[in-house]
ZABADREN-448087 format. One record per residue (C-alpha): residue number from 1; residue in three letters; y, x, z. Coordinates in nm, 4 decimals. Layout:
REM ZABADREN-448087
(NUM; "Ala"; (Y; X; Z))
...
This chain:
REM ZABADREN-448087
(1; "Unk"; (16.5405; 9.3902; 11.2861))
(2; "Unk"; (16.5824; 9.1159; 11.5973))
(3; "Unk"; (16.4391; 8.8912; 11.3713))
(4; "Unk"; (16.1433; 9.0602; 11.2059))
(5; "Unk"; (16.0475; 9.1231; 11.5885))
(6; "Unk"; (16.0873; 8.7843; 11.6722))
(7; "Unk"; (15.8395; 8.6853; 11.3833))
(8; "Unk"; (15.5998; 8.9238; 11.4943))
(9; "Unk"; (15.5838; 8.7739; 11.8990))
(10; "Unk"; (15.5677; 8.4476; 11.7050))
(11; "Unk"; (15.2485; 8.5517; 11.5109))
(12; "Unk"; (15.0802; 8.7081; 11.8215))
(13; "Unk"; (15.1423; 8.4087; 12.0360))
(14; "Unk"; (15.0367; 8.1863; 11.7068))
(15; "Unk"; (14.6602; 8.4303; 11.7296))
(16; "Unk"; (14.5954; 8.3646; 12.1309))
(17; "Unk"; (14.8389; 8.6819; 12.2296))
(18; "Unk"; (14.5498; 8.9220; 12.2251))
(19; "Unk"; (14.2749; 9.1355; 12.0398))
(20; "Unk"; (14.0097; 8.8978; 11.8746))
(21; "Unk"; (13.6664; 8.8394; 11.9833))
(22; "Unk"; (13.3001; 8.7755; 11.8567))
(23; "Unk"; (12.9711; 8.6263; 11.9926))
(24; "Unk"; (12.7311; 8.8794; 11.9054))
(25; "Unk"; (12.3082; 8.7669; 11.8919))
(26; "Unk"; (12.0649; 8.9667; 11.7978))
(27; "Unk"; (11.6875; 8.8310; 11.7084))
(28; "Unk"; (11.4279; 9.0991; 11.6386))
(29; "Unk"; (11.1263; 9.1879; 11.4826))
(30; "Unk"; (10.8879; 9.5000; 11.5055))
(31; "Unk"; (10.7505; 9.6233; 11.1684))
(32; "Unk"; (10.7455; 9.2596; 11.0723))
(33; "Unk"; (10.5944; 9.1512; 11.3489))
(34; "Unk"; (10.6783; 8.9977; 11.6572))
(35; "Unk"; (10.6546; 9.1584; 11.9722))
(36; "Unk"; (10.3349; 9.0269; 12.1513))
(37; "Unk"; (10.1657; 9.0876; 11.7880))
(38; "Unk"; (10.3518; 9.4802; 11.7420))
(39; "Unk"; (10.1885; 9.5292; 12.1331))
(40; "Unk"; (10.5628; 9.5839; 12.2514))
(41; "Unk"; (10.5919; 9.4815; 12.6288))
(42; "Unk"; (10.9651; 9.5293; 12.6964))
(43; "Unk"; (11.2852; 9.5817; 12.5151))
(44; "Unk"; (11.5644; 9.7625; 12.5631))
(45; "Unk"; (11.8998; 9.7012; 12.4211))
(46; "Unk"; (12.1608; 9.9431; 12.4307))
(47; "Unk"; (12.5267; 9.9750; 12.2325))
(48; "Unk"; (12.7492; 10.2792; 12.2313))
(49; "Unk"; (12.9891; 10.3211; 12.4749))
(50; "Unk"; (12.8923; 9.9400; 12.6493))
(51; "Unk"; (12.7604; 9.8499; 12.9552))
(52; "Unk"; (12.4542; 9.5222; 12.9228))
(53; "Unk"; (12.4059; 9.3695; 13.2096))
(54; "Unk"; (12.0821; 9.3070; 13.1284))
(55; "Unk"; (11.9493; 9.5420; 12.9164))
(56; "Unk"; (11.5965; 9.5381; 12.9460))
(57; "Unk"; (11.3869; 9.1882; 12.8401))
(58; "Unk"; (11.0411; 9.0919; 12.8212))
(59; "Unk"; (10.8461; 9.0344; 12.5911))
(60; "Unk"; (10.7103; 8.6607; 12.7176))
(61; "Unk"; (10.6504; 8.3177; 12.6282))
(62; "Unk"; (10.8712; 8.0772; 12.6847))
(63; "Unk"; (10.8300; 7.7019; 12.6647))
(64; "Unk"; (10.5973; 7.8063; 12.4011))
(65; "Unk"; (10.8300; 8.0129; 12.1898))
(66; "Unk"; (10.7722; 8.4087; 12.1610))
(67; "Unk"; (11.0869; 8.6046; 12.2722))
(68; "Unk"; (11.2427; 8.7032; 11.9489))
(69; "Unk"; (11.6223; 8.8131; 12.0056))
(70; "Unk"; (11.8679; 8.8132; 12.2900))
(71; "Unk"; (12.2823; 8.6915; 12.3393))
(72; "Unk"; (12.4358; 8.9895; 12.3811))
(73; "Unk"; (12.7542; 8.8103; 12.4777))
(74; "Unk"; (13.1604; 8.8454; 12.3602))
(75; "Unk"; (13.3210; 9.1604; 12.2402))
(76; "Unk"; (13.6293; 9.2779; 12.0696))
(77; "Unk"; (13.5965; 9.2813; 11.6851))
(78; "Unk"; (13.5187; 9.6050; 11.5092))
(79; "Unk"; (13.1908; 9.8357; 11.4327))
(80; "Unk"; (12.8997; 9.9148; 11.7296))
(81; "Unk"; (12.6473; 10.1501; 11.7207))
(82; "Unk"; (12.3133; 9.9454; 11.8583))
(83; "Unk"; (12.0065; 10.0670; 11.9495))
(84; "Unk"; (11.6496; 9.8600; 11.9965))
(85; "Unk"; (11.3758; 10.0306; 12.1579))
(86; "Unk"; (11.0186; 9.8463; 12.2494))
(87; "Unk"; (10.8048; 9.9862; 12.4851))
(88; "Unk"; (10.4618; 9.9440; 12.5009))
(89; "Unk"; (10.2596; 9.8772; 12.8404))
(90; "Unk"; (10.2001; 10.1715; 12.9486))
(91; "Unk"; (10.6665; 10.2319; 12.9224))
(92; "Unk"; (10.5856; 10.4473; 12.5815))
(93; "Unk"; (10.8661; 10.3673; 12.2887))
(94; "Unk"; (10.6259; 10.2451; 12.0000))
(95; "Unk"; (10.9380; 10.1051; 11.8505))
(96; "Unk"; (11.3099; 10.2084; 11.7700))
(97; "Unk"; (11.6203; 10.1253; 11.5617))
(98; "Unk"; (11.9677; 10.2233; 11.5789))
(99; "Unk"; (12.2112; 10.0798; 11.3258))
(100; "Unk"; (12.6033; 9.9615; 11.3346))
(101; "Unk"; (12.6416; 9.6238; 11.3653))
(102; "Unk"; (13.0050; 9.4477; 11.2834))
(103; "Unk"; (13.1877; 9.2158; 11.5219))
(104; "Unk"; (13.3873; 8.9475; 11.3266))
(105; "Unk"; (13.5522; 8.6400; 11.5028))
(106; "Unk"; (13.3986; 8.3969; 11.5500))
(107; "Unk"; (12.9895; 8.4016; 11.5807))
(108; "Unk"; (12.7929; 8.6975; 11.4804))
(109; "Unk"; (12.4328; 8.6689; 11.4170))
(110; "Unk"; (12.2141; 8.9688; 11.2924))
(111; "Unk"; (11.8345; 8.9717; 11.2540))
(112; "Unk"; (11.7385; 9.3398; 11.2690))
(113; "Unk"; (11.3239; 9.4138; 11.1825))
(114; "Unk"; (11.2750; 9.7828; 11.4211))
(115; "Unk"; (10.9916; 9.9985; 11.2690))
(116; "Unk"; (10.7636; 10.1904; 11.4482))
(117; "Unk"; (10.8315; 10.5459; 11.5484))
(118; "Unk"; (10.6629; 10.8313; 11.4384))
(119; "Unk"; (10.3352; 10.8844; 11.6104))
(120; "Unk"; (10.3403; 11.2782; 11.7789))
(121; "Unk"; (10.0906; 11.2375; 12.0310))
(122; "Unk"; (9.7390; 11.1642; 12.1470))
(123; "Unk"; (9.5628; 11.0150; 12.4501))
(124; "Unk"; (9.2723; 11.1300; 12.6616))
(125; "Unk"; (9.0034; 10.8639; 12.7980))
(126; "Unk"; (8.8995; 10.9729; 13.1090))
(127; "Unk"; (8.5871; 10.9154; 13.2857))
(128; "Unk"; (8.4656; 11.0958; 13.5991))
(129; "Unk"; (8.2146; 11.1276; 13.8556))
(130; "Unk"; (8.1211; 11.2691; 14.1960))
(131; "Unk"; (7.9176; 11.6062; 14.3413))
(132; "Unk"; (7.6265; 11.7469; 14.1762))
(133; "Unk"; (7.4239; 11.4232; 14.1878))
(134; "Unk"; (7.7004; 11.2515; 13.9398))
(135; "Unk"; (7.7548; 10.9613; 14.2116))
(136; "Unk"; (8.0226; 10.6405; 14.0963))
(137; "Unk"; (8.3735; 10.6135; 14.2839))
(138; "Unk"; (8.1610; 10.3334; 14.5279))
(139; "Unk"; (7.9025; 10.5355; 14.6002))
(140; "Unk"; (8.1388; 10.8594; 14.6839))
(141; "Unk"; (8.3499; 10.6653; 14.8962))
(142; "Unk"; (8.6505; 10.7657; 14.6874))
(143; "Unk"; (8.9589; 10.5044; 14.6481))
(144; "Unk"; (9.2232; 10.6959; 14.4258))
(145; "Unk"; (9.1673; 10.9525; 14.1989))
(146; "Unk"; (9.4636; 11.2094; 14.0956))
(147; "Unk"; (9.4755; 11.3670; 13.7244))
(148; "Unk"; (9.5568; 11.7078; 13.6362))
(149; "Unk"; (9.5939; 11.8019; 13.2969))
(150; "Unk"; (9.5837; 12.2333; 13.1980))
(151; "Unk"; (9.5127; 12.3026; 13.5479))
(152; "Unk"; (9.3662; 12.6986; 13.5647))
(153; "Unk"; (9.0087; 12.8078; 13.5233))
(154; "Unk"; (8.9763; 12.6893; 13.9135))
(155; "Unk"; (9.0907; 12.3664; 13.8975))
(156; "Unk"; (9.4223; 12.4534; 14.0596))
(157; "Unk"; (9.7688; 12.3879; 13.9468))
(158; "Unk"; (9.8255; 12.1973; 13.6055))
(159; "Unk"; (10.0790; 11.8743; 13.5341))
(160; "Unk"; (10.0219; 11.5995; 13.7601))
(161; "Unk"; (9.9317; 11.2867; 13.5299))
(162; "Unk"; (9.9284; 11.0341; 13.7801))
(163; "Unk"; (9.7042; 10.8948; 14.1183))
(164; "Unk"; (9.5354; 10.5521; 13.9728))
(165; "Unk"; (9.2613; 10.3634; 14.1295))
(166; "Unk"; (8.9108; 10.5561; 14.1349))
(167; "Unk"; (8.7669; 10.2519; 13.9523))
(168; "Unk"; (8.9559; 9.9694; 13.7610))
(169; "Unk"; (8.7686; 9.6448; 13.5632))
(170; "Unk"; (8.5002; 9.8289; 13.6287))
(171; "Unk"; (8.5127; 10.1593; 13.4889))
(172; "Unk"; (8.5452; 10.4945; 13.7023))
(173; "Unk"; (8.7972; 10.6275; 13.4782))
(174; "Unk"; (9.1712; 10.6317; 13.3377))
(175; "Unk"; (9.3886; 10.6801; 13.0413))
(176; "Unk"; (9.6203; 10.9906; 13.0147))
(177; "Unk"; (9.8899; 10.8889; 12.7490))
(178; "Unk"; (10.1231; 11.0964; 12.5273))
(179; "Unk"; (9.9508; 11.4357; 12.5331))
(180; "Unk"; (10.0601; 11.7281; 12.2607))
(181; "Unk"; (9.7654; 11.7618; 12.0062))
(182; "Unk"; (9.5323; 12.0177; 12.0798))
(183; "Unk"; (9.3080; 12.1518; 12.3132))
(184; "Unk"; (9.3979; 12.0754; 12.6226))
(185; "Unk"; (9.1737; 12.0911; 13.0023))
(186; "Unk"; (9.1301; 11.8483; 13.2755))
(187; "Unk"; (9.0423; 11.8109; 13.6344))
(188; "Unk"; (9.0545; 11.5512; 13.9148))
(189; "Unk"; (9.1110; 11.5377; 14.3138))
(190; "Unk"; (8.8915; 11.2287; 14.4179))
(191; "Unk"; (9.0876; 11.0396; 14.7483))
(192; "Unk"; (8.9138; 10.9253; 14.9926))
(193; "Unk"; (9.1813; 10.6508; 15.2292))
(194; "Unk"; (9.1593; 10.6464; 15.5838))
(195; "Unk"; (9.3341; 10.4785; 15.8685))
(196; "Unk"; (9.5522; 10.7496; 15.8801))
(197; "Unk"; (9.5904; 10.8180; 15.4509))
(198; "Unk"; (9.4419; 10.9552; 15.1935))
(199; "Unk"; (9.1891; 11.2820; 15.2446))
(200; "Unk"; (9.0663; 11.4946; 14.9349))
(201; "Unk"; (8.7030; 11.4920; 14.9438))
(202; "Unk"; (8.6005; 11.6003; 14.6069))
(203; "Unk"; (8.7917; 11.8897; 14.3330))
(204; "Unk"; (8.7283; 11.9680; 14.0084))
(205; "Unk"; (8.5999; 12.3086; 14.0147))
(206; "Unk"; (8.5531; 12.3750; 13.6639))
(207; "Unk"; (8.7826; 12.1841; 13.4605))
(208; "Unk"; (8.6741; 12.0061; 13.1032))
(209; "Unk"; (8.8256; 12.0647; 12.7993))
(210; "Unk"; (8.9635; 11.8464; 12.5404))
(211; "Unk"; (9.0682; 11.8358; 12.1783))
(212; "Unk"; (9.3661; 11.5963; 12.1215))
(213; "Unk"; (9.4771; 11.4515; 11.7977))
(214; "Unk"; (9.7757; 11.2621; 11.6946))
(215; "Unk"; (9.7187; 10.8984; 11.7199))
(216; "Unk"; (9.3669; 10.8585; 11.8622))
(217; "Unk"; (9.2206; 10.9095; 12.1575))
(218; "Unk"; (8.9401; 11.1328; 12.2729))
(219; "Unk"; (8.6738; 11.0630; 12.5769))
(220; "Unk"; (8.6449; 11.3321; 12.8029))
(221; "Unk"; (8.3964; 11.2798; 13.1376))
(222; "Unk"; (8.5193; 11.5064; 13.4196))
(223; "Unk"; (8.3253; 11.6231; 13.7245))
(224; "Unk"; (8.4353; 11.6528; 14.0953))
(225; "Unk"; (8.2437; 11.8908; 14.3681))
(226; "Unk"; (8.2756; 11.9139; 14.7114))
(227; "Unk"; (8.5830; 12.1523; 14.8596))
(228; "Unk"; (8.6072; 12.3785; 14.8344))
C-alpha cells in the first residue's frame, strides 16, 4: 500500500502537482459573415459559471484587420457552456450562440459561426412636428423631444421610449426599436432647454396610431400642440 502511494505522489509531482490547464481562443463569425458586414457593433462573451474580465469587445478595425475572435485566457480542462451574443447599434441582440466547448491541455482553438436570432419585433420611424401650423424642431424652438408609445386617448401616460435630440442629420424625427407587432399609438412632449432645464412647450394631444410588423419598419408622423 506505502508503495502504490508513493507511485501515485511520484506521478502527480511527474504532471506539475496540479489539475491541467488549456488556452482557450475563440474566433467568430455571424451567419457567415463577419461582424462589420452582419451590422453587429459589440460582442459579448459569456461562459457558465466564469467570470471574463472583459467580456464585452468591439467590433473595430484594427491595423487593418476586422475583429474576428477573442483570447479568452487559461482554464482547467473539462466541458464549458459558452455563449456569443452580438448586438447591434442600437444594444439589440441580432446574434446568439450557446454551445459547449472542451478544454484540453495544451491550446484550444474553436471557430464558432453565431446565426442570427429569430426576428419578433418591428420598429416605428418617427417623424414629428410642431402646433397647428406644422412648424420644424428650429422653428419651434424645441431641443429634445421625449417618445411615448400607447399613451391614452389624451396623450397621457404610455411607455417612455426615450428623450433624443428634436432633430438629428437633419431629420426632425427618431427610431423606436423592438416594438410587439401590431397596432400600436404614439405621442411626443417637445423640450424646450433653458438656463435653468428643460420646459415642455408642446404635447401630443391626440396620439397617432401605428401598425407594426415583424421585421420592418413603419413611418408614422406625429403632431405636438400647445399645453395644454
Amino acid at each position: 500500500m506505502r508503495r502504490t502511494l508513493m507511485l501515485l505522489l511520484l506521478a502527480a509531482a511527474a504532471c506539475g502537482g496540479g489539475p491541467s490547464r488549456g488556452h482557450l481562443v475563440v474566433d467568430w463569425t455571424f451567419a457567415g459573415r463577419s461582424c462589420a458586414d452582419a451590422g453587429v457593433a459589440n460582442i459579448r462573451v459569456a461562459i457558465a459559471n466564469e467570470v471574463l474580465t472583459p467580456d464585452t469587445f468591439n467590433c473595430q478595425e484594427s491595423n487593418g484587420q476586422i475583429n474576428i475572435g477573442v483570447d479568452l485566457g487559461t482554464y482547467f480542462t473539462g466541458d464549458y457552456q459558452l455563449t456569443i451574443s452580438g448586438y447591434d447599434a442600437n444594444n439589440v441582440v441580432t446574434h446568439e450562440q450557446t454551445q459547449t466547448v472542451a478544454v484540453h491541455q495544451g491550446e484550444n482553438s474553436y471557430a464558432i459561426d453565431v446565426p442570427q436570432v429569430a426576428v419578433t419585433t418591428g420598429s416605428a420611424a418617427l417623424t414629428w412636428t410642431f402646433d397647428v401650423d406644422h412648424k420644424s424642431c428650429a422653428a419651434a424652438n424645441v431641443q429634445k423631444v421625449t417618445i411615448l408609445v400607447d399613451p391614452d386617448s389624451g396623450g397621457n401616460g404610455g411607455t417612455n421610449a426615450g428623450t433624443v435630440p428634436c432633430s438629428t442629420m437633419g431629420t426632425d424625427g427618431a427610431s423606436v426599436e423592438s416594438i410587439t407587432p401590431g397596432t400600436h399609438t404614439f405621442a411626443i412632449l417637445a423640450l424646450r432647454t433653458l438656463s435653468d432645464g428643460d420646459h415642455v412647450v408642446y404635447r401630443t394631444h391626440n396620439p397617432v396610431a401605428g401598425y407594426i410588423v415583424v421585421g420592418a419598419i413603419t413611418d408614422v408622423t406625429v403632431s405636438a400642440e400647445t399645453l395644454p
